[in-house]
Structures are given as C-alpha cells and as structure tokens.
C-alpha positions as CSV (number, residue, x, y, z in Angstrom):
1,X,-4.7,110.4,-51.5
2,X,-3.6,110.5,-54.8
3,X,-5.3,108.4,-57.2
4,X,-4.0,106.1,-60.3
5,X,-4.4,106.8,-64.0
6,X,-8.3,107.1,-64.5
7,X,-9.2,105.3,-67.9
8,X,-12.9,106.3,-68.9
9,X,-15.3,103.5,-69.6
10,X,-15.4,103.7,-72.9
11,X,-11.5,103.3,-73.5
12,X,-11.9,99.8,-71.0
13,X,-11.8,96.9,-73.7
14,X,-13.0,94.1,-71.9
15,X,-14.2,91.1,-73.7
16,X,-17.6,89.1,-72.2
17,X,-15.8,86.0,-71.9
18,X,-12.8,87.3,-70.2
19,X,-11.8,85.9,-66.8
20,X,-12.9,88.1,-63.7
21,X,-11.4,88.0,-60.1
22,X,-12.7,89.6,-57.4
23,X,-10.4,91.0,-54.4
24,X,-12.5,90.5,-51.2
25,X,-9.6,91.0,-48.6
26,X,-7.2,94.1,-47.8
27,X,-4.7,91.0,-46.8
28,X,-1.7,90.2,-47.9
29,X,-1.2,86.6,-49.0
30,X,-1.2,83.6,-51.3
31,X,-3.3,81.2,-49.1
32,X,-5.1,79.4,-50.9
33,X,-9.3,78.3,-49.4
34,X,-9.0,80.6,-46.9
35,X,-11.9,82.4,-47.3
36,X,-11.1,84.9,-49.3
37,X,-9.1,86.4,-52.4
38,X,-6.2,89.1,-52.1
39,X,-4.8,91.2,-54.1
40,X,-1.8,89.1,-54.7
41,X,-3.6,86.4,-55.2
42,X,-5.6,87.6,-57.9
43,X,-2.4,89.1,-60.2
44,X,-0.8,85.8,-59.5
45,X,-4.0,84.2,-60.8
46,X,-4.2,86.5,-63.8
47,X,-0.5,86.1,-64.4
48,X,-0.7,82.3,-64.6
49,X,-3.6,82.1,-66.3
50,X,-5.8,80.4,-64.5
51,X,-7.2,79.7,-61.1
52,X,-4.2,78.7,-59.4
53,X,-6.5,75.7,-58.3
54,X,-7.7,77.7,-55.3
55,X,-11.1,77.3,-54.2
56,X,-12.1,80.7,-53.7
57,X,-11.5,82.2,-56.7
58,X,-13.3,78.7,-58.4
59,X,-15.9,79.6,-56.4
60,X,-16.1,83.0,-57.7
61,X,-16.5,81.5,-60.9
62,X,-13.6,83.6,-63.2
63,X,-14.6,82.6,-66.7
64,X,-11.6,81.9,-69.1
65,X,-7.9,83.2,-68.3
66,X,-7.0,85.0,-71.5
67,X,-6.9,88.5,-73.1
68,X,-8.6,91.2,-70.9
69,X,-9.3,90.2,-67.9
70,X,-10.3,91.9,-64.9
71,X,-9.6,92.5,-61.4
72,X,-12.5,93.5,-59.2
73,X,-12.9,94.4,-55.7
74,X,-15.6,93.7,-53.0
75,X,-14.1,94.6,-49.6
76,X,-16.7,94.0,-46.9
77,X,-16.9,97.2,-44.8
78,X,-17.4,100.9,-45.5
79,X,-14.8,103.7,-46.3
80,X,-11.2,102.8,-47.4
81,X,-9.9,99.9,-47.7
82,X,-5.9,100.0,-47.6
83,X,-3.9,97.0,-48.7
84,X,-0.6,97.2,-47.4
85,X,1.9,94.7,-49.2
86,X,4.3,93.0,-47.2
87,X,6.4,92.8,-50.3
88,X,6.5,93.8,-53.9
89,X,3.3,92.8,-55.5
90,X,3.9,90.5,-58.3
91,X,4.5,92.3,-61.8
92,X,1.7,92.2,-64.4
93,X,2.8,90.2,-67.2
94,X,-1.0,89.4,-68.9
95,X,-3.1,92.2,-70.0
96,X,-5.8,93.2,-67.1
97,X,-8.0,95.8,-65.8
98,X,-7.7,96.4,-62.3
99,X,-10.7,98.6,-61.3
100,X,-10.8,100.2,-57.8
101,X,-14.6,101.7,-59.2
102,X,-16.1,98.0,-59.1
103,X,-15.9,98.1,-54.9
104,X,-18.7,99.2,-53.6
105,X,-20.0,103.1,-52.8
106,X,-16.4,103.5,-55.2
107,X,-17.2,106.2,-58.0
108,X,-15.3,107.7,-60.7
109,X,-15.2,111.2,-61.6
110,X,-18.1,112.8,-63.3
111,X,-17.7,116.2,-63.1
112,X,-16.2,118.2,-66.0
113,X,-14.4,121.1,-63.8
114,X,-13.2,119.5,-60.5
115,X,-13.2,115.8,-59.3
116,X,-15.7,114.7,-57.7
117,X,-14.3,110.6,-57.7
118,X,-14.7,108.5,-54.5
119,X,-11.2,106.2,-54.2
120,X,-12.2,103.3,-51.7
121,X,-9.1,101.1,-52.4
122,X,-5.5,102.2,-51.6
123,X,-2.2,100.6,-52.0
124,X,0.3,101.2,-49.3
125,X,3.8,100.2,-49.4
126,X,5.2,101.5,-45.9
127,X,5.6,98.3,-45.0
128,X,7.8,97.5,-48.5
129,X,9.3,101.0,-49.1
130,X,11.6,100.7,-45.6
131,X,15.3,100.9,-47.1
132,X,14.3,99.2,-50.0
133,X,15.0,102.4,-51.9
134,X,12.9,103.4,-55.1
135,X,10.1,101.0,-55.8
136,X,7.0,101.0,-57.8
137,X,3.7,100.6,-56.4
138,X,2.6,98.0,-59.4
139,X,5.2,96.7,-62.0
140,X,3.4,96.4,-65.3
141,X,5.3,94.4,-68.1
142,X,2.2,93.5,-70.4
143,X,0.4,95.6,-72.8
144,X,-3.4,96.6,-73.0
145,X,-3.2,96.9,-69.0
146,X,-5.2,99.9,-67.2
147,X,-5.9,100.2,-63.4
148,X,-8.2,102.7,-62.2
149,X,-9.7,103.9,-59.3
150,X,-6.7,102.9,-57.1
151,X,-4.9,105.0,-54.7
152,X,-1.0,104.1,-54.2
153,X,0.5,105.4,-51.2
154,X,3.9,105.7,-49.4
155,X,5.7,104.4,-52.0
156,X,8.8,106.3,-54.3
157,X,7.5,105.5,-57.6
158,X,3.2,104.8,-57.9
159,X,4.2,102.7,-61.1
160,X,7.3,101.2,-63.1
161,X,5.7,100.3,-66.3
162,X,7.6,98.3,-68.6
163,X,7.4,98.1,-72.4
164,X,6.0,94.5,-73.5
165,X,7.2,93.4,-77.0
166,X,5.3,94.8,-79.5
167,X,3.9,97.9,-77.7
C-alpha cells in the first residue's frame, strides 16, 4: 500500500478548541443516528461547519467548527480497515487534518533509514474508478489541510489538490 503525504507532528497546527470528528465506520454514507460516523460524513461535517445535526457525531462531542479541525479514526477491529467510496468523497473546502495515526495500533514512521510506519486505514476507489476515468482519491480546495497516515488505493490520481485563494 502506498501511503499519503506524512506530515510530522510538529508541522500539525491544531488549535485546543478546534472541532474533532471521529470516523468509527469503513461505510459509506450520510445517515445520520445510525450508530456510527463515516468518513463522508465527517468531511461533510467539517465542510459545513458544524455537526450536521446528527446525533453521533453530537455525541462525540466535536468542540467548535472552525480553523483546524480534525478528523480522527477509531475503527472497531484489528488490521486494515479499507473504506471503499461508492462515489467521490466530498472535496475539502475548510482546513482539516485527517490523521490515519489516531486509529488504534496505527503508527507513523520513526525510523531514520527505512519506514517502519503501520497504515491501518485505506481508501479504495475500485468501486468509483470503473469508467469514470482519472479521479482523485481526496479533492482538497482549502488551505492549511494535511492528511496522514492514509493509504489511497485503486484510484488514477491519490490526490487533486486545488489552490484556495490566498495560498
């Protein structure tokens, strides 16, 4: 698998009181209070702004929609966890971090020489790419965005990243 841009820790500006959604499904949807929060779901949330008036992620208990938010993920299970979009995920339009290192027994390179990084959540568009011709695996039209720890699979182009005004 190849994996997505790694940003160190360091060079991750997330503010305290920045909203935080957590992914705990490898499903495909927008429905809202039905146990659980997808991947959609949660750039559609950070896109809007807030909590799309959806129980679970209220339950999650965000924080405020704003500048540098976050999207984590908690998958229950062990080993990878492959989302498979049934269509283009939304574009990013706010700034976020999307970090595949927050699901759990995830870990991000710490080796000097070599790689040594454990990739637990992949993106595969099979199920999108199929005569669609080139597509990106996320569309990011915001600035200040960075996703790590991600593998995206099976699709032409792993990401189309726009220029935002001002970048």
């Amino acid at each position: 698998m190849a994996s997505a841009h790694v940003v160190p820790d360091d060079d991750c500006d997330v503010n305290v009181g920045a909203a935080t959604i957590t992914v705990t499904t490898i499903a495909d949807d927008l429905t809202p209070n039905d146990g659980s929060v997808s991947l959609r779901e949660a750039i559609t949330a950070i896109n809007a702004g807030n909590n799309l008036g959806d129980p679970d992620i209220i339950a999650q208990a965000p924080g405020t929609f704003g500048t540098n938010d976050r999207i984590n993920f908690n998958i229950p299970g062990t080993g990878v966890h492959t989302i498979t979009p049934g269509t283009l995920l939304p574009t990013i339009s706010k700034s976020v971090l999307i970090d595949g290192y927050t699901q759990p027994g995830a870990m991000a390179n710490t080796l000097a020489s070599g790689d040594n990084a454990v990739i637990l959540i992949d993106i595969n568009g099979a199920t999108v790419e199929a005569g669609q011709g080139l597509l990106p695996g996320l569309t990011i039209a915001a600035s200040n965005c960075a996703v790590r720890g991600v593998a995206i699979n099976t699709l032409t182009n792993r990401f189309l990243s726009l220029p935002a005004a001002g970048m």
